[in-house]
Kinemage of the C-alpha trace (Angstrom):
@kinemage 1
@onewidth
@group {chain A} dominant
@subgroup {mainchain}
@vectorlist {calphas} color= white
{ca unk a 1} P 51.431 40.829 21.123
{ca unk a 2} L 50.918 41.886 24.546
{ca unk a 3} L 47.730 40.640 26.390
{ca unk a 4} L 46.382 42.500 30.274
{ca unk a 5} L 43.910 40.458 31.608
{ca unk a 6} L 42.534 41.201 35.048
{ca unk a 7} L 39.941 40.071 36.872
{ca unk a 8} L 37.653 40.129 39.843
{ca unk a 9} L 35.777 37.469 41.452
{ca unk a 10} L 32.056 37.894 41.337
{ca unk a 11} L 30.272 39.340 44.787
{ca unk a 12} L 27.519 37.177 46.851
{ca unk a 13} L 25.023 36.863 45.970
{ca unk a 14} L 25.691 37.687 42.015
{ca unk a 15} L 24.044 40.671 40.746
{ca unk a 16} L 20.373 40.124 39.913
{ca unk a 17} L 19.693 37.143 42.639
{ca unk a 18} L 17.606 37.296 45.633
{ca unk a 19} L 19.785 36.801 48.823
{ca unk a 20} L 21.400 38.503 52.101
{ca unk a 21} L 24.906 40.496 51.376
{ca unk a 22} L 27.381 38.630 53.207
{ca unk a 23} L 30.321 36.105 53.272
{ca unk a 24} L 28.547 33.116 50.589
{ca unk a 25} L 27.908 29.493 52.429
{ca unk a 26} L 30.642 26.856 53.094
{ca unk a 27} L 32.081 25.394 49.817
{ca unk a 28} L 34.454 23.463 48.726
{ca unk a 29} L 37.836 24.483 48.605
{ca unk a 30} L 38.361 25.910 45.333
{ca unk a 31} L 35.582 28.140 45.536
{ca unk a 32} L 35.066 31.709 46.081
{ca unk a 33} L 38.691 32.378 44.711
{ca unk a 34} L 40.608 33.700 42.000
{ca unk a 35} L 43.297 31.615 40.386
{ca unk a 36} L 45.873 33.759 38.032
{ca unk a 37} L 48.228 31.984 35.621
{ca unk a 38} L 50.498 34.568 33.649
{ca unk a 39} L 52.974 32.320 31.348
{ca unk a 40} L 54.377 33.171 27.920
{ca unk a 41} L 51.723 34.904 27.045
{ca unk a 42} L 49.506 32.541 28.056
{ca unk a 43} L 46.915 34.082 30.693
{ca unk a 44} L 44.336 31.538 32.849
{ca unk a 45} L 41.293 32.653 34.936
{ca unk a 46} L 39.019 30.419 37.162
{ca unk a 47} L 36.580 31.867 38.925
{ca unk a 48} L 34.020 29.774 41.092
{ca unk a 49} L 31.199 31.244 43.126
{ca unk a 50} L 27.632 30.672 44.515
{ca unk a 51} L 27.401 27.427 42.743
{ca unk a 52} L 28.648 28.745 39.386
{ca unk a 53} L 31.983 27.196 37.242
{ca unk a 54} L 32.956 30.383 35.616
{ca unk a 55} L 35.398 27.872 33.400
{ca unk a 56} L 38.992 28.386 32.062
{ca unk a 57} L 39.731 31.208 29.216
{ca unk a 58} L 42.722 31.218 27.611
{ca unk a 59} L 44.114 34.195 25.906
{ca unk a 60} L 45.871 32.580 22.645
{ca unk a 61} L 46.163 35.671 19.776
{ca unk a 62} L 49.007 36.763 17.776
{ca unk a 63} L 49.272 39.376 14.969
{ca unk a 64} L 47.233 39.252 11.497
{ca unk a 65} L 49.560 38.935 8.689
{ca unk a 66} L 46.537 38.990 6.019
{ca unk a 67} L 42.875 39.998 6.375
{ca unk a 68} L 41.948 36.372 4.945
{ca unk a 69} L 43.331 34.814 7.814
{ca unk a 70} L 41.432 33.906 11.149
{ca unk a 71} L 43.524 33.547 14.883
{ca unk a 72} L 42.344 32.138 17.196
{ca unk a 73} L 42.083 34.681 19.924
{ca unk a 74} L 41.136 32.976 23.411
{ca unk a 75} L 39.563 29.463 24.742
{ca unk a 76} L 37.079 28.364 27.288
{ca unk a 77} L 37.903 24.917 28.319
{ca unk a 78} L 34.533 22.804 29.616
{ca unk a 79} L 33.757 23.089 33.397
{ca unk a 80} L 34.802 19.876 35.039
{ca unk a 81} L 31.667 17.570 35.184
{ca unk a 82} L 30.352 18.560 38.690
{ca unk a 83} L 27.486 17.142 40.597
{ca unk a 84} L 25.061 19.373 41.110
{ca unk a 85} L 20.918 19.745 42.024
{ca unk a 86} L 19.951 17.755 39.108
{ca unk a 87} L 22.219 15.209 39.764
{ca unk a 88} L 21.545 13.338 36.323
{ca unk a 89} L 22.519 16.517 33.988
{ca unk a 90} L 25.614 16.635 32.528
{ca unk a 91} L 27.561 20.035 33.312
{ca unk a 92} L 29.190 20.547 30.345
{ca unk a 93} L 25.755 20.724 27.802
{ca unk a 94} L 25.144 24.751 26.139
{ca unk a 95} L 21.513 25.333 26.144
{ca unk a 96} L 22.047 28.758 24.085
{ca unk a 97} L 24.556 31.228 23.190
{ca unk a 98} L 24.098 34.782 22.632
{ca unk a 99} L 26.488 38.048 21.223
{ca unk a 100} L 25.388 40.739 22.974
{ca unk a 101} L 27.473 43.523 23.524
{ca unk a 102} L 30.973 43.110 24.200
{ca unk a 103} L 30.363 39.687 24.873
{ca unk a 104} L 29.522 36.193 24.291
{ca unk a 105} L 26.813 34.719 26.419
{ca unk a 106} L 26.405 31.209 27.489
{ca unk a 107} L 23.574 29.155 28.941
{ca unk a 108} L 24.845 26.006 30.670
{ca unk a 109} L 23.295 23.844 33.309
{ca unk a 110} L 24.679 25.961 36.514
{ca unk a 111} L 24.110 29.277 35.031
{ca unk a 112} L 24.559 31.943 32.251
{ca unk a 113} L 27.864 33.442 31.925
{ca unk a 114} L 29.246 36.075 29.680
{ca unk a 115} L 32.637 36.430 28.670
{ca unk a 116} L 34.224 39.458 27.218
{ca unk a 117} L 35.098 38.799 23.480
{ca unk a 118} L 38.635 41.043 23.924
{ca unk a 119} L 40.310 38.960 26.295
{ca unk a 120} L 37.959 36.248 27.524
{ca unk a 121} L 37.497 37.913 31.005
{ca unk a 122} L 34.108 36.736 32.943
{ca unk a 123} L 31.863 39.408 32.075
{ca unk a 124} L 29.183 38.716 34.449
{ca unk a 125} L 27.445 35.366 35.922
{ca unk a 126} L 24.138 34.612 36.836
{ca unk a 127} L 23.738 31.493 38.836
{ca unk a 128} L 21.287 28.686 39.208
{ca unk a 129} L 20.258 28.971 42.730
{ca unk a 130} L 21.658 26.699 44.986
{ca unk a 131} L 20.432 22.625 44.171
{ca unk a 132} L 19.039 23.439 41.099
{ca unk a 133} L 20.061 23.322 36.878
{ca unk a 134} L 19.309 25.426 33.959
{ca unk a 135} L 17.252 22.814 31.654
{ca unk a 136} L 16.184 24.640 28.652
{ca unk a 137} L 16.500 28.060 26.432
{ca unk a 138} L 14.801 30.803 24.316
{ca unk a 139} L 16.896 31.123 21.387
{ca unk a 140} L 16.298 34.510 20.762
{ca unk a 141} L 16.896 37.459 22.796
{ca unk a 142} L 14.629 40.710 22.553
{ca unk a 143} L 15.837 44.127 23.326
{ca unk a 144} L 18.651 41.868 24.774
{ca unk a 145} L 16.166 40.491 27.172
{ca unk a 146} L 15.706 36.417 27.260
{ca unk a 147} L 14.340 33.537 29.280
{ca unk a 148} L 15.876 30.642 31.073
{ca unk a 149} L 13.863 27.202 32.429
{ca unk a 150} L 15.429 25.883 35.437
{ca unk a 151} L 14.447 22.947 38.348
{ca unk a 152} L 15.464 20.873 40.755
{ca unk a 153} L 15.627 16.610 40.534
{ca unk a 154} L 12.544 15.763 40.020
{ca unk a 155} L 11.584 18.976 37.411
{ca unk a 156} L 12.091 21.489 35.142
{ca unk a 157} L 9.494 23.814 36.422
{ca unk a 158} L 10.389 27.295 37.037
{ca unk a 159} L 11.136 30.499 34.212
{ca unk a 160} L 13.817 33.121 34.702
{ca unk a 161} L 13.996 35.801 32.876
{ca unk a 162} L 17.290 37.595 32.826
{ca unk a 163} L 18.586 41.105 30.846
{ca unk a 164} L 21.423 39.683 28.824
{ca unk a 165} L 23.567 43.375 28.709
{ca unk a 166} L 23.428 43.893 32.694
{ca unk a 167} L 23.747 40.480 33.319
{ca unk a 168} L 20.609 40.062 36.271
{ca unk a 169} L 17.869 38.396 36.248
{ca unk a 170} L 14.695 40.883 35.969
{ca unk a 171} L 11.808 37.850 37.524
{ca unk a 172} L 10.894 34.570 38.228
{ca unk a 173} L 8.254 32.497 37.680
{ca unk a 174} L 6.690 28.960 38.379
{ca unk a 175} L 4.615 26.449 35.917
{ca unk a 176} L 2.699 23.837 36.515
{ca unk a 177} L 4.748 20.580 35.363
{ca unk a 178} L 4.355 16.570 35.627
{ca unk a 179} L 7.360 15.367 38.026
{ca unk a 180} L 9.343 13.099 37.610
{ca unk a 181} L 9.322 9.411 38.363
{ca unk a 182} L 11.974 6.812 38.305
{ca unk a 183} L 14.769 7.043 36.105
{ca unk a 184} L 12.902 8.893 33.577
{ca unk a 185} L 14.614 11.746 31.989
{ca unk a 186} L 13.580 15.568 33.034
{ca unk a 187} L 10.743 17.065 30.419
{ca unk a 188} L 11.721 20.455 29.439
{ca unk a 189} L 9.321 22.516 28.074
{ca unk a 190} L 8.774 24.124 24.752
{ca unk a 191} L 10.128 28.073 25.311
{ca unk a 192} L 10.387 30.437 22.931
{ca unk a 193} L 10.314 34.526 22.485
{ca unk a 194} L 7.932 36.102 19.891
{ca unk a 195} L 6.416 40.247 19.835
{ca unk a 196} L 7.432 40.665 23.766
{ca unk a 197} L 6.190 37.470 24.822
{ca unk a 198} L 7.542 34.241 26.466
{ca unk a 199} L 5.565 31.137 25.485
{ca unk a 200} L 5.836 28.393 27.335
{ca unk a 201} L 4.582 24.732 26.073
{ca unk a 202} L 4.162 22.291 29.575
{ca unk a 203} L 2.353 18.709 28.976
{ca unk a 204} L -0.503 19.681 27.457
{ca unk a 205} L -0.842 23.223 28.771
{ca unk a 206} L 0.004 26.760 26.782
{ca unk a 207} L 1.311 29.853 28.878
{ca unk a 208} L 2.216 33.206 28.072
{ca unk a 209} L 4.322 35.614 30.263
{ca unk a 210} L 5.577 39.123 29.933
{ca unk a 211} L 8.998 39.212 28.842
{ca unk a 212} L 9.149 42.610 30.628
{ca unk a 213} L 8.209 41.415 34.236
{ca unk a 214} L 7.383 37.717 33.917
{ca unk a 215} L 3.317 38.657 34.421
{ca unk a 216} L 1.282 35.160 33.328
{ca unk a 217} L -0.678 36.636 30.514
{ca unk a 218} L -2.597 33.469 29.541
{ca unk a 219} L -3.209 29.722 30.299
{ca unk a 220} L -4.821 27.480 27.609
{ca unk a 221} L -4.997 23.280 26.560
{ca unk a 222} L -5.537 21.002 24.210
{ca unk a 223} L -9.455 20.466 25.355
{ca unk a 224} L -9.680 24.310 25.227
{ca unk a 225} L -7.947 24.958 22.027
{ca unk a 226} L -9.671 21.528 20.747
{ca unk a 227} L -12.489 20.537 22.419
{ca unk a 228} L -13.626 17.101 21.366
{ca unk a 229} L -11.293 15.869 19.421
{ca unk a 230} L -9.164 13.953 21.682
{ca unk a 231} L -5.786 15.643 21.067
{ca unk a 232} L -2.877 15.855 22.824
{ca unk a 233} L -0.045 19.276 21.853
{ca unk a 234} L 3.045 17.726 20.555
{ca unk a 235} L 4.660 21.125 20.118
{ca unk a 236} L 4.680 25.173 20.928
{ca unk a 237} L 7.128 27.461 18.827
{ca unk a 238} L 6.758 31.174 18.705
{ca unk a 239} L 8.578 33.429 16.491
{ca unk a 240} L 7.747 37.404 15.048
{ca unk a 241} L 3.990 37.700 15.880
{ca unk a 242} L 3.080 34.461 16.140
{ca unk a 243} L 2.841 30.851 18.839
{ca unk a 244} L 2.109 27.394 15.993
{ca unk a 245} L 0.978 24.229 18.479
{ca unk a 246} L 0.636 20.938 16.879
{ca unk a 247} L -1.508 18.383 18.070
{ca unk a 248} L -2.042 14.460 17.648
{ca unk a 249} L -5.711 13.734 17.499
{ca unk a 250} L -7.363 10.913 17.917
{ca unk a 251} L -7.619 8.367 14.246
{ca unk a 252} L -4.627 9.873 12.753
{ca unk a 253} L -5.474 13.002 12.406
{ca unk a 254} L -3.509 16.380 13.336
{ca unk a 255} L -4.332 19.840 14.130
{ca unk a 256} L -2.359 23.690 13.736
{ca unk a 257} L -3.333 26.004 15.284
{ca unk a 258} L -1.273 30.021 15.052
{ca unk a 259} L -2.068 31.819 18.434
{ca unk a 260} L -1.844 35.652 19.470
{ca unk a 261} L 1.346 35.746 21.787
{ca unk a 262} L -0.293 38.432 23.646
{ca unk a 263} L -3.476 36.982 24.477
{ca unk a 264} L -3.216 32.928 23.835
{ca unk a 265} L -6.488 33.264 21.468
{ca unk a 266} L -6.157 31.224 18.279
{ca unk a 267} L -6.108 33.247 14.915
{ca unk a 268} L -6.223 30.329 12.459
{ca unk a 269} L -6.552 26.403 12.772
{ca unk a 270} L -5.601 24.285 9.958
{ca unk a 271} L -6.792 20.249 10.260
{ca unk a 272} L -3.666 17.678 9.410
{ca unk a 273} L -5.361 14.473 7.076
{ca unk a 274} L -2.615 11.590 8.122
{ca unk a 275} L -1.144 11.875 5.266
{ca unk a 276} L 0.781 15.378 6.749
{ca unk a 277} L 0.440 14.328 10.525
{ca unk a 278} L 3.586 16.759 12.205
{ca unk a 279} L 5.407 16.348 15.273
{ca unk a 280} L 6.240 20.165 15.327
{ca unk a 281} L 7.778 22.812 12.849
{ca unk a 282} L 10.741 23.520 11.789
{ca unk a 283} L 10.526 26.847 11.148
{ca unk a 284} L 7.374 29.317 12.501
{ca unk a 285} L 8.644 32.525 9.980
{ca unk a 286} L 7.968 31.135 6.916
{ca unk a 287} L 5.886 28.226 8.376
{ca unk a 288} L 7.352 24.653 7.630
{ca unk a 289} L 5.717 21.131 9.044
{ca unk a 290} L 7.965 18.436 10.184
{ca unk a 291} L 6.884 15.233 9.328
{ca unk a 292} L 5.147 13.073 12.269
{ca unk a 293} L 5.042 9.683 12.940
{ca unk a 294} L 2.423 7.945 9.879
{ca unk a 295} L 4.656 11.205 7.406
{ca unk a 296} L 7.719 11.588 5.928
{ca unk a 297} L 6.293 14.905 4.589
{ca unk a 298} L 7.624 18.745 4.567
{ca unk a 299} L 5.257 21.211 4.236
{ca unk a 300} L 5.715 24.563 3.793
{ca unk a 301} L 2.592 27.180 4.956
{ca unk a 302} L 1.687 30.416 4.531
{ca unk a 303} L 1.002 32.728 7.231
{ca unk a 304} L -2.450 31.482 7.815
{ca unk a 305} L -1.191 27.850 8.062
{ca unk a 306} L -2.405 26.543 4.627
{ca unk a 307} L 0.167 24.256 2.471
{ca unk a 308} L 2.173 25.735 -0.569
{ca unk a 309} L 4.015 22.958 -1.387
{ca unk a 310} L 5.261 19.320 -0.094
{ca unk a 311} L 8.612 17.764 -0.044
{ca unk a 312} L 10.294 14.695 1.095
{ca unk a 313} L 13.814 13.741 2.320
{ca unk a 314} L 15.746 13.140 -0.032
{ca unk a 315} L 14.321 15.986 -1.893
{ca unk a 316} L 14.885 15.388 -5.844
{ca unk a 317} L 17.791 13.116 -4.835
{ca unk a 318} L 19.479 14.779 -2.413
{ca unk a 319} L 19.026 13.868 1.322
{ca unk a 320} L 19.539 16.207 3.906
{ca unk a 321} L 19.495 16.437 7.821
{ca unk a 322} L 16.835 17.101 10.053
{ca unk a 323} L 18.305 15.745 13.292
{ca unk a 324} L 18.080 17.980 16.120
{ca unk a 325} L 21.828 18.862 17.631
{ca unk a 326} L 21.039 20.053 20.834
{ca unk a 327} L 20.788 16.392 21.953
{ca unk a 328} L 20.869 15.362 25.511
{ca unk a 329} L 21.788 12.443 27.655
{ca unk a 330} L 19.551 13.581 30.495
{ca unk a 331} L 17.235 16.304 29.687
{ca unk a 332} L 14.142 15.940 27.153
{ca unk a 333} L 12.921 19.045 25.680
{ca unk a 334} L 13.003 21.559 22.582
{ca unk a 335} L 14.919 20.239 19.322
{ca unk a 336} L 16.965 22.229 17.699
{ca unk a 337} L 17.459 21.733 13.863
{ca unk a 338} L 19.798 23.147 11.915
{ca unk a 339} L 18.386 25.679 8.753
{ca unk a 340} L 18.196 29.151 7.273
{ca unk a 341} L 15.381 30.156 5.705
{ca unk a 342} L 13.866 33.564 4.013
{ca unk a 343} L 10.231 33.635 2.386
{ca unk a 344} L 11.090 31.710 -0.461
{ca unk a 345} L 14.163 29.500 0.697
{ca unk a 346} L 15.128 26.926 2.569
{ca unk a 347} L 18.560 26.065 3.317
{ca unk a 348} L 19.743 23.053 5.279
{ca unk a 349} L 22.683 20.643 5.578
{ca unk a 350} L 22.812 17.727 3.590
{ca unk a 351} L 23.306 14.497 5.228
{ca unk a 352} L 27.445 13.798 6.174
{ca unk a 353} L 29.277 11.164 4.714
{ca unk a 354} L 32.156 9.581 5.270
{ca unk a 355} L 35.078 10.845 4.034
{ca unk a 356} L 37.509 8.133 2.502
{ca unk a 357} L 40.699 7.150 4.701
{ca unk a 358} L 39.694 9.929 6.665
{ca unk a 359} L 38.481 10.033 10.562
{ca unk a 360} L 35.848 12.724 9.649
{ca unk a 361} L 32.444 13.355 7.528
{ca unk a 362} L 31.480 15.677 4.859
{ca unk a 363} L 28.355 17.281 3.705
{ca unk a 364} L 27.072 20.520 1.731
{ca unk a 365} L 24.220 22.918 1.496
{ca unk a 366} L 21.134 21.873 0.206
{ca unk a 367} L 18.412 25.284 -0.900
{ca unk a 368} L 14.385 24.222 -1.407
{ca unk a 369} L 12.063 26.256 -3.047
{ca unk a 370} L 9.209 27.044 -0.293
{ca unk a 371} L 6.618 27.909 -3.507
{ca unk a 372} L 7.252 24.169 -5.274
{ca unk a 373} L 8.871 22.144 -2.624
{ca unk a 374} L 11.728 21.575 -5.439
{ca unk a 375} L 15.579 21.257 -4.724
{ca unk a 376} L 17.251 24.747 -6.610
{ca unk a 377} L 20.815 23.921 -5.915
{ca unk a 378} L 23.468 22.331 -3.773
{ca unk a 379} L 26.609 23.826 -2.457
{ca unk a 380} L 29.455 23.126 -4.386
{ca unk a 381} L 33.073 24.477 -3.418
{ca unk a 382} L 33.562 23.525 0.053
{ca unk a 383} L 36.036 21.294 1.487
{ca unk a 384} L 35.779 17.823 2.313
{ca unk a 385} L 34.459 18.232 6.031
{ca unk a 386} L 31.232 19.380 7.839
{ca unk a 387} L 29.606 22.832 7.261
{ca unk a 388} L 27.855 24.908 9.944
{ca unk a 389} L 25.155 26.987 8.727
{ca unk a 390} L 25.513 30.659 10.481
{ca unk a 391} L 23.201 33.036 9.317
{ca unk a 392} L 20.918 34.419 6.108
{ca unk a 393} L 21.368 38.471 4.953
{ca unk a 394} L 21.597 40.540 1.960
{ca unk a 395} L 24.879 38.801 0.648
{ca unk a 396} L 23.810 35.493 1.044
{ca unk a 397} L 24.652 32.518 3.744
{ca unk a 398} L 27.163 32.819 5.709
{ca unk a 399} L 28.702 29.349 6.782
{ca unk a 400} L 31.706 27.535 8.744
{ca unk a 401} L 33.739 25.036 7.215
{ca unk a 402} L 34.705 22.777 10.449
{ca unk a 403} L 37.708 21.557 9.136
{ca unk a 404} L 39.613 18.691 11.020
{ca unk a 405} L 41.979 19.660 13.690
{ca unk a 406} L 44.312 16.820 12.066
{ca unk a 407} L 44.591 17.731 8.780
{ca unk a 408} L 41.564 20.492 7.141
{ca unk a 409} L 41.814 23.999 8.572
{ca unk a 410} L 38.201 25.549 9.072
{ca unk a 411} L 37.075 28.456 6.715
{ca unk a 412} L 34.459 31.082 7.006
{ca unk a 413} L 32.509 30.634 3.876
{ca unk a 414} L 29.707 32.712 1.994
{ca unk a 415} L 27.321 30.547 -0.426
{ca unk a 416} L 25.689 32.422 -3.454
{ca unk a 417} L 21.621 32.802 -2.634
{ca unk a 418} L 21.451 32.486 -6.747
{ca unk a 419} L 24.077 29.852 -7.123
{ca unk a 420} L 25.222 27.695 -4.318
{ca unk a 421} L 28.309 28.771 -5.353
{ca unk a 422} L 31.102 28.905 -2.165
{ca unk a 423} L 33.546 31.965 -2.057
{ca unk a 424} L 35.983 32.105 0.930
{ca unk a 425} L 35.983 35.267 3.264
{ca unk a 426} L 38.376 33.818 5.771
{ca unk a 427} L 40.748 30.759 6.448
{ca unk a 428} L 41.663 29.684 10.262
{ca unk a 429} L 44.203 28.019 12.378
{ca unk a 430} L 44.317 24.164 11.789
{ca unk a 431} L 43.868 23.914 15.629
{ca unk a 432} L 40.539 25.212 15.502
{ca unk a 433} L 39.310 22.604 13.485
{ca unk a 434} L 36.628 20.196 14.531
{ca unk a 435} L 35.495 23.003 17.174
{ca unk a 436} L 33.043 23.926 15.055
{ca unk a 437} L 31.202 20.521 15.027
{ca unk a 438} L 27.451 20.538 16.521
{ca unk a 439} L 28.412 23.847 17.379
{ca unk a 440} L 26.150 27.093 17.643
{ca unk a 441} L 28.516 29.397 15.621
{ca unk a 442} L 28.080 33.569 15.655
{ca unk a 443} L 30.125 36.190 13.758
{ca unk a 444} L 30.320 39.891 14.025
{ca unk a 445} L 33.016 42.287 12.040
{ca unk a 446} L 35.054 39.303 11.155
{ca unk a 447} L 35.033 38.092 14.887
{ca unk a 448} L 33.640 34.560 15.118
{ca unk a 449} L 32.754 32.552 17.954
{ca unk a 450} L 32.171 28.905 18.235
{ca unk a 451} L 29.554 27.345 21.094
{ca unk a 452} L 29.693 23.376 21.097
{ca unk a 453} L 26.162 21.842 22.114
{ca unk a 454} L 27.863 19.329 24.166
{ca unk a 455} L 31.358 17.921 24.929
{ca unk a 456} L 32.307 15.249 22.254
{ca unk a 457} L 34.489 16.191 19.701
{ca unk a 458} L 35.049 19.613 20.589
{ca unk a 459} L 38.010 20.355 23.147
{ca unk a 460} L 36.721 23.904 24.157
{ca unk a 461} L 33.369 25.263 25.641
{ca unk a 462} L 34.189 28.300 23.191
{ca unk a 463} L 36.371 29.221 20.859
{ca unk a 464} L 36.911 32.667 19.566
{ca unk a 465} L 38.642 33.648 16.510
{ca unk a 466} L 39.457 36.941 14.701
């Protein structure tokens, strides 16, 4: 198979940033060129400008001898770690990672960079401005709009939000944050995207912006939201038409509260006894309680914040995760769990074990009724590695088997809604295995792409297989 690959180096300043035209500032030597490595069929690009490590693809492919089975079609090796504004982050962390277009997107300390899913060519790159770090995320794009939180060394205290198909940023904005002291780590704050909306979660104040132009809507508190009670906001997740804060009150006690993401003003508030005390949700659409520190309570909510049902972990027997993989040596701020989750089901990994005589773990799908808190089924059918949950539609789950790059090629998997039962769509390379591990992993038409959170077992900052 024949591969063209060509690419130019991004202008200065990069589309979308404030700045002169002109030659960019003094940098080291490598920047501001373009290396091109053509070898038997192998085809390099680095591309370094305004601060930004456009990274390493690597164009791999070869022809499909059987619609069951995956290639892998190009790799993105980590940036070198690099010191950089926030001289404590590590480089080579993923905040998010987006499909959007022709491309995959990826949010990483330095920037947001897209990569064209054909050949791996830089797409476009939007840098952090010069002594400064990308420090947290939305998850979600809207209209193929999101939002970015970057600072400098001593904070994370500024929003960007950036259109994810142009590849610019559209505005900037400042919040008020605590700074830093010490050798404490950076706070990040709670960001998310819900009905147009960015809503932002700093210390113990509640912002809204316009996703549109980056406009502060509205600024409320805990002694606003709660007066009297002697709370402090533990967590802020928006999602479809709504913002849930938890609070920690004073004797124990816990508050909810569901805000309009338009206007800040609270629609419902549901007291917490200690007994279901919460250090956040897991999920905002269909509402689900994490447990807080006196808890080791689920609770799943209706709309309005009022419990359905309980559960514990292990739920009927089975134990599942709830760890947060988007874990950080230097930067504390939104958890990301694993799940997948309609308006009656929730689906989440079960806890890994180890696997005999092997150098890997193993774990399955667990499904939880959201009307009884019961366990209706776990996976069964998988191989003996780690699965990646993907996404939830009208067939089903979709899922990645991980695989080990040793000795377990990694499968793309669909699990029965009904049954738990595993059916294979698509087997891939044994070298892809164990890329998928703490990994955000997307799929469209049979393409799938593989985004590790951080740099420990995987060897590639993305993987792309089809």
């Amino acid at each position: 198979m024949t591969y063209q690959h060509q690419q130019q180096p991004p202008s200065y300043p990069p589309a979308g940033w404030p700045g002169p035209a002109g030659a960019p500032p003094a940098a080291p030597k490598r920047r501001g060129r373009v290396a091109l490595l053509v070898a038997g069929g192998l085809v390099a690009v680095l591309a370094v400008a305004a601060g930004t490590a456009y990274g390493v693809s690597r164009l791999v492919g070869g022809d499909d001898d059987d619609g069951r089975k995956l290639r892998t079609a190009w790799v993105l090796d980590f940036p070198e770690r690099q010191r950089n504004g926030l001289k404590t982050y590590d480089g080579q962390d993923m905040f998010g990672a987006w499909l959007v277009g022709d491309a995959v997107v990826r949010a990483q300390p330095d920037g947001i960079i897209a990569y064209r899913l054909g050949d791996g060519a830089q797409a476009w790159g939007v840098p952090a401005p010069q002594a400064s770090s990308l420090c947290a995320a939305a998850q979600t794009l809207a209209e193929g709009r999101g939002v970015v939180a970057l600072g400098s060394a001593d904070s994370c205290d500024t929003l960007v939000g950036f259109d994810a198909a142009g590849g610019t940023q559209t505005w900037r904005a400042t919040f008020p944050v605590e700074r830093r002291t010490g050798r404490s780590e950076i706070v990040a704050p709670d960001l998310s995207v819900a009905a147009g909306q960015v809503v932002v979660r700093s210390g113990e104040s509640v912002l809204g912006y316009s996703l549109a132009d980056g406009k502060r809507l509205w600024q409320t508190d805990a002694d606003r939201l709660l007066p009297g009670r002697d709370c402090r906001l533990t967590q802020t997740q928006a999602a479809g038409t709504q913002a849930v804060v938890t609070a920690r009150c004073d004797g124990d006690q816990g508050a909810l509260l569901g805000l309009d993401p338009a206007t800040g003003k609270p629609r419902w508030q549901q007291k917490l006894p200690a007994a279901q005390q919460s250090a956040g949700v897991l999920s905002v659409d269909p509402l689900v309680s994490l447990p807080g520190l006196v808890s080791e309570t689920f609770v799943a909510r209706d709309a309005a914040g009022k419990a359905r049902a309980t559960f514990g972990n292990p739920v009927d027997g089975t134990r599942f995760s709830d760890l947060p993989i988007n874990r950080s040596n230097t930067v504390s701020g939104p958890e990301i769990r694993p799940y997948l989750a309609d308006a009656d089901t929730l689906y989440l990994p079960t806890e890994a074990t180890n696997v005999g005589g092997k150098m890997r773990q193993a774990n399955q799908v667990v499904a939880i009724d959201l009307a009884t808190g019961k366990r209706r089924w776990v996976s069964a059918g998988h191989t003996d590695g780690e699965v990646e949950l993907i996404r939830l539609d009208e067939q089903g789950v979709l899922a990645w088997e991980v695989g080990d790059r040793r000795d377990l090629a990694p499968r793309l998997v669909r699990i029965d809604p009904a049954t738990g039962e595993v059916t294979v769509v698509a087997e891939a390379p044994l070298s892809a295995g164990t890329e998928g591990s703490d990994a955000k992993v997307l799929e469209r038409d049979g393409t799938v792409v593989l985004v590790p959170w951080k740099h420990v077992t995987a060897d590639a900052a993305i993987t792309v297989l089809r």
